[in-house]
PASEBA-1860 file (N, C-alpha, C; in nm, 3 decimals):
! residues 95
1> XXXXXXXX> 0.082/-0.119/0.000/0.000/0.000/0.000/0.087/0.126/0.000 ~ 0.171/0.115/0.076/0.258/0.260/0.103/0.338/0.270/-0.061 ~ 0.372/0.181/-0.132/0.440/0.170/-0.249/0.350/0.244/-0.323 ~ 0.218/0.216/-0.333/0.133/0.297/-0.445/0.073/0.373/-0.388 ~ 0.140/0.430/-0.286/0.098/0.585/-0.257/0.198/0.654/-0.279 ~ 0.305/0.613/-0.292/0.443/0.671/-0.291/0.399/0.712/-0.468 ~ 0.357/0.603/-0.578/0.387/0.583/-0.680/0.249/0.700/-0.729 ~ 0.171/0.690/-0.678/0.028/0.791/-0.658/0.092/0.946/-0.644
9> XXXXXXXX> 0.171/0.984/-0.577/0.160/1.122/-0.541/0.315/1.147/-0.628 ~ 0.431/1.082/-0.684/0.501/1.104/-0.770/0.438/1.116/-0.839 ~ 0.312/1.083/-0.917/0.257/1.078/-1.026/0.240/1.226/-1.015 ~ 0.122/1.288/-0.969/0.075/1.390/-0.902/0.194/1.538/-0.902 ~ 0.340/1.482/-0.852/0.426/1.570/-0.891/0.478/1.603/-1.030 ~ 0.493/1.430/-1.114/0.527/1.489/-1.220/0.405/1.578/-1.343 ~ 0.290/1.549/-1.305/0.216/1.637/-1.348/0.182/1.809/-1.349 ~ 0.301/1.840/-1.235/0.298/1.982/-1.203/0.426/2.015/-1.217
17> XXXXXXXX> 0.458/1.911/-1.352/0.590/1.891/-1.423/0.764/1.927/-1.331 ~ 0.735/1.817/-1.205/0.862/1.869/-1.120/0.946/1.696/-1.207 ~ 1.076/1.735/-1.213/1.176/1.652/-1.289/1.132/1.544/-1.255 ~ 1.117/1.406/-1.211/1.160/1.304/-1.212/1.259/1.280/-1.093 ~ 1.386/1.311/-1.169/1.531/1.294/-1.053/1.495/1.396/-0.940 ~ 1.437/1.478/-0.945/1.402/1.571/-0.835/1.303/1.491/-0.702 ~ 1.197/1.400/-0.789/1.137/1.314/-0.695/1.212/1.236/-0.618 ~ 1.267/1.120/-0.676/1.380/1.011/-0.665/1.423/1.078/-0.553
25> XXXXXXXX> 1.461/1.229/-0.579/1.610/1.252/-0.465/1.534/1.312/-0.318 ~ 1.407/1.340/-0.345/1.303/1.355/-0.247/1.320/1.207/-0.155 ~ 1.265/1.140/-0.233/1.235/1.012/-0.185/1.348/0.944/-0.129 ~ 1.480/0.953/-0.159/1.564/0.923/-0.066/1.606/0.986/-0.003 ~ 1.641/1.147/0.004/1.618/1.188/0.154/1.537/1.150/0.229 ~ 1.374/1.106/0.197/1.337/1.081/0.319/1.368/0.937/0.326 ~ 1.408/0.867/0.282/1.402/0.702/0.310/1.530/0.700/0.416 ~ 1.620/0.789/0.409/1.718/0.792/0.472/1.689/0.840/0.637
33> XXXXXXXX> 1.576/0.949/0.596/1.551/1.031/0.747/1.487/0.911/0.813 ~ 1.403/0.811/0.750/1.306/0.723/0.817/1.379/0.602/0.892 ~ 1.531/0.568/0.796/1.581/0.439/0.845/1.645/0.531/0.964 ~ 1.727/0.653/0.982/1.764/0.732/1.069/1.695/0.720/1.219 ~ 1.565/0.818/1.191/1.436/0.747/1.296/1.416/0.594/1.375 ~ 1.476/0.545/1.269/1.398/0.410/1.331/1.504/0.322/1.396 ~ 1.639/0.386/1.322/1.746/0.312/1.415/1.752/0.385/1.575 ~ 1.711/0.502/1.566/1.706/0.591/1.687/1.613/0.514/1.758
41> XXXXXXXX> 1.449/0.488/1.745/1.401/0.429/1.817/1.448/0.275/1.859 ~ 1.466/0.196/1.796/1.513/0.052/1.806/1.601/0.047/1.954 ~ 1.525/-0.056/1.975/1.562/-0.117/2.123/1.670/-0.252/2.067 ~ 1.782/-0.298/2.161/1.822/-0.431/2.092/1.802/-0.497/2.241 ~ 1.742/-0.597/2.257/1.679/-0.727/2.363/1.701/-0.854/2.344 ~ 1.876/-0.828/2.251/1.924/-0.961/2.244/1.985/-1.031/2.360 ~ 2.049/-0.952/2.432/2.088/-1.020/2.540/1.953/-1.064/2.646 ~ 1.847/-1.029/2.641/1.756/-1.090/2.740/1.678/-1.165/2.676
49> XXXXXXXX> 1.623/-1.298/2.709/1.595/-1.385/2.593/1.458/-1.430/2.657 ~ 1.449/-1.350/2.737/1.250/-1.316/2.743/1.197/-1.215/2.676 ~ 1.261/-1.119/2.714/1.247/-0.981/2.567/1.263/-1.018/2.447 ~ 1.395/-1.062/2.422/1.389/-1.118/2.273/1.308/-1.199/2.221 ~ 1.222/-1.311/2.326/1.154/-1.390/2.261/0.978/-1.303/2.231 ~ 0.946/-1.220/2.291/0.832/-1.163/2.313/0.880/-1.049/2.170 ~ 1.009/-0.979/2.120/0.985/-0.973/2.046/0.972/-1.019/1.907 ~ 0.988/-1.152/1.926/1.016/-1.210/1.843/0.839/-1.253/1.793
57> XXXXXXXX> 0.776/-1.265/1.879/0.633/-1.311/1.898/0.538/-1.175/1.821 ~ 0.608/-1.100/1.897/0.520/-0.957/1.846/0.567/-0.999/1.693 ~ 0.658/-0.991/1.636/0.738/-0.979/1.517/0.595/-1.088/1.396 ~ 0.644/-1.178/1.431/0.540/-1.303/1.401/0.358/-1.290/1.394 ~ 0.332/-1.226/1.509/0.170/-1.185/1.552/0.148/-1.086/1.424 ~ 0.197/-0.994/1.454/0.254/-0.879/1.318/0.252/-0.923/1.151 ~ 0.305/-0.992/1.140/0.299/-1.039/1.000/0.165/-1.199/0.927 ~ 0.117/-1.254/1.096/-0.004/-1.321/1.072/-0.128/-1.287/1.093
65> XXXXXXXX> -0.092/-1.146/1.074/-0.260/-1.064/1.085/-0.309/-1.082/0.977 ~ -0.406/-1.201/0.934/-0.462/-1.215/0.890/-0.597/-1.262/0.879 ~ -0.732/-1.249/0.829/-0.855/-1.307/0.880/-0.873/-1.466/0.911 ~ -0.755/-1.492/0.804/-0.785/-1.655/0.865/-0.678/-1.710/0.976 ~ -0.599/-1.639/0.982/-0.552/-1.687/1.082/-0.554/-1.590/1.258 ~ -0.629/-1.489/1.216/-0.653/-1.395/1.314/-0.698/-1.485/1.483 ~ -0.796/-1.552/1.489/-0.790/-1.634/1.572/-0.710/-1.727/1.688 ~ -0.623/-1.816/1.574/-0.509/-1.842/1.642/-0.384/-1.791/1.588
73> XXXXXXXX> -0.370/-1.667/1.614/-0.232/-1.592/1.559/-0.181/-1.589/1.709 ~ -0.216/-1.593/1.798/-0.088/-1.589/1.915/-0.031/-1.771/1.927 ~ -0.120/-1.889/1.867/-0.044/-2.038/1.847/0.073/-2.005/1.726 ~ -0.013/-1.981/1.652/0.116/-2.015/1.521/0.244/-1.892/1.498 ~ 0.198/-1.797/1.618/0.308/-1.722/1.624/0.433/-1.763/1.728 ~ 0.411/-1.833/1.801/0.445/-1.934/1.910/0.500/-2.011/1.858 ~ 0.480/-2.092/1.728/0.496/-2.219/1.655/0.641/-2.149/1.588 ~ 0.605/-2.025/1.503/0.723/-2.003/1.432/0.852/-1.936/1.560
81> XXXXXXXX> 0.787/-1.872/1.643/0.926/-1.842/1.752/0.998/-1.969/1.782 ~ 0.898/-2.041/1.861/1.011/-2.193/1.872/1.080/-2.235/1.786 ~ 1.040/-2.236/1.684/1.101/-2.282/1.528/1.237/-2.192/1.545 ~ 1.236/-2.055/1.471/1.339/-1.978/1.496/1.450/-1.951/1.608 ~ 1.408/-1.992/1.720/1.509/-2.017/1.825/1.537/-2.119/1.841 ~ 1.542/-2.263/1.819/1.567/-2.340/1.780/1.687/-2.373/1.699 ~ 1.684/-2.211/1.604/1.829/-2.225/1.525/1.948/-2.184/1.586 ~ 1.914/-2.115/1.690/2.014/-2.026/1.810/2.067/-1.976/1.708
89> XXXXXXX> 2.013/-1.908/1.609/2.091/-1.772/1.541/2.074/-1.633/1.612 ~ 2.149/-1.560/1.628/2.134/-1.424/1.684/2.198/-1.301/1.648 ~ 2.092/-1.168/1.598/2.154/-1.072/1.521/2.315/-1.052/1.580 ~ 2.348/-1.020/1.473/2.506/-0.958/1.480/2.519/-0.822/1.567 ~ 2.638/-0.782/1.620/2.625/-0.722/1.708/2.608/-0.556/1.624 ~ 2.557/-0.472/1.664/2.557/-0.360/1.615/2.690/-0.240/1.630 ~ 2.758/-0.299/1.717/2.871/-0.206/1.731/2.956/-0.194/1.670
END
């Protein structure tokens, strides 16, 4: 959705004939300000592996919002955390 709104309101600019590369360079300044933002907010809860696992759950709940599985989305979000820790992989360190 956010893609064809992005692709919606470039449209919209180049009709009030602004360049093209002028959009583009819009659009990555802000893609830059947003990953900026978001590394600022980001928590890392790798070392606590009740945090990590809860976010790992949220992570999962999050992406099985769906009507059919809306119901039991806190099981099969459960299903894929165990799964994934299981591999004892763990992000790389950020420093």
């Amino acid at each position: 959705m956010f893609a064809g709104e992005l692709l919606r309101e470039g449209e919209k600019l180049l009709k009030q004939h602004i360049h093209p590369q002028t959009i583009i360079h819009g659009w990555r300044l802000a893609t830059e300000a947003a990953k900026q933002r978001l590394a600022d907010l980001a928590e890392d809860n790798s070392s606590d592996d009740a945090k990590f696992r809860q976010d790992l759950v949220n992570i999962a709940k999050t992406t099985l919002s769906s009507k059919l599985l809306n119901q039991d989305k806190e099981y099969f979000a459960n299903l894929a955390v165990d799964a994934v820790l299981r591999l004892k992989v763990r992000p790389p360190d950020s420093h």
